[in-house]
N, C-alpha and C positions, 0 to 999 in steps of 0.2 A: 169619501164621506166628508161632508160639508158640518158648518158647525149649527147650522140649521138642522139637522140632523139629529145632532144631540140634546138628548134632553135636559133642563137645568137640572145644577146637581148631578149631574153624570161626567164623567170621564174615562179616558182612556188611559194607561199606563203601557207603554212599551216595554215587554219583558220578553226572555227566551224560554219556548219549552221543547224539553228533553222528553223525545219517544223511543223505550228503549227494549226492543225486541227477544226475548228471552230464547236461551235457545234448547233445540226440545230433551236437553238431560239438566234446563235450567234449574230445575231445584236440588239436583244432587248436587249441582255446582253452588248454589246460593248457599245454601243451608250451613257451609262451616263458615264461610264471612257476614250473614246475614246480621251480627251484631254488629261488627263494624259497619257496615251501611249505614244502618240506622243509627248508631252512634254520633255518624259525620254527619247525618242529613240532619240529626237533631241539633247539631253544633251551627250548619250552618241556614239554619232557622232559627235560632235564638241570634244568630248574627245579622239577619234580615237577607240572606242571600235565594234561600228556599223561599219560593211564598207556600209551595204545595206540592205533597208528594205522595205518590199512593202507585198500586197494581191496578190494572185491568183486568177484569173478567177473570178467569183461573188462576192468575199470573201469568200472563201467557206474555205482559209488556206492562212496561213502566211509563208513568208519566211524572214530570217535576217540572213543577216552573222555577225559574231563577232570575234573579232581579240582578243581571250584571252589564258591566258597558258593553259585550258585544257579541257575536256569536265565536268568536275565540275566546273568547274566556267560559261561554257554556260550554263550549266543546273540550274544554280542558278541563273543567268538572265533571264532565261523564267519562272522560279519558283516564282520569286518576279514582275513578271510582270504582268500588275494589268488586264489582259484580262487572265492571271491564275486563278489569285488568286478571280475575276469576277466571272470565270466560263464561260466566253466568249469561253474560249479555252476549248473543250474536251479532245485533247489527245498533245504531244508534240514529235518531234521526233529529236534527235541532231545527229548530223554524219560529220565526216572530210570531209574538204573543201578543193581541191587544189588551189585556188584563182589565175589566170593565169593574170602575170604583166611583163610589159616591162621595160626594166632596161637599153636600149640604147639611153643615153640621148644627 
């Protein structure tokens, strides 16, 4: 993508998102750590580290974006994240994010 491309007042933000695969006895396993999740996802959103975090469809997978320098440091956030480390999550999947933001203020 060219900056021709972009509209004024537009940009991009480089960020990682966290796709993260629940596995199929995930809510018996979610359901006694599910405060702490949310707890920590709330802390690090008030930290600016979350931009966004939410389920998919039934629960069936997670999605989170995370504003950090690299994809080791996402993947160390989903690693200590206690629907990981639970067993809630089966599988995880990190991938660069273009995070699309208005900057015409």
């Amino acid at each position: 993508m060219n900056d021709a491309e972009i509209p004024e007042g537009v940009e991009f933000e480089h960020v990682w998102a966290i796709e993260a695969q629940f596995r199929p006895d995930g809510e018996t396993r979610r359901r006694p750590v599910r405060h702490a999740h949310l707890t920590r996802l709330a802390q690090l959103m008030r930290e600016g580290v979350v931009i966004v975090a939410g389920a998919l469809g039934n629960v069936e997978s997670a999605f989170i974006v995370v504003r950090v320098a690299d994809e080791a440091a996402a993947r160390n956030l989903a690693e200590t994240d206690v629907y990981w480390t639970s067993g809630a999550w089966a599988t995880f999947l990190i991938r660069p994010y273009g995070l699309l933001k208005l900057n015409d203020a």
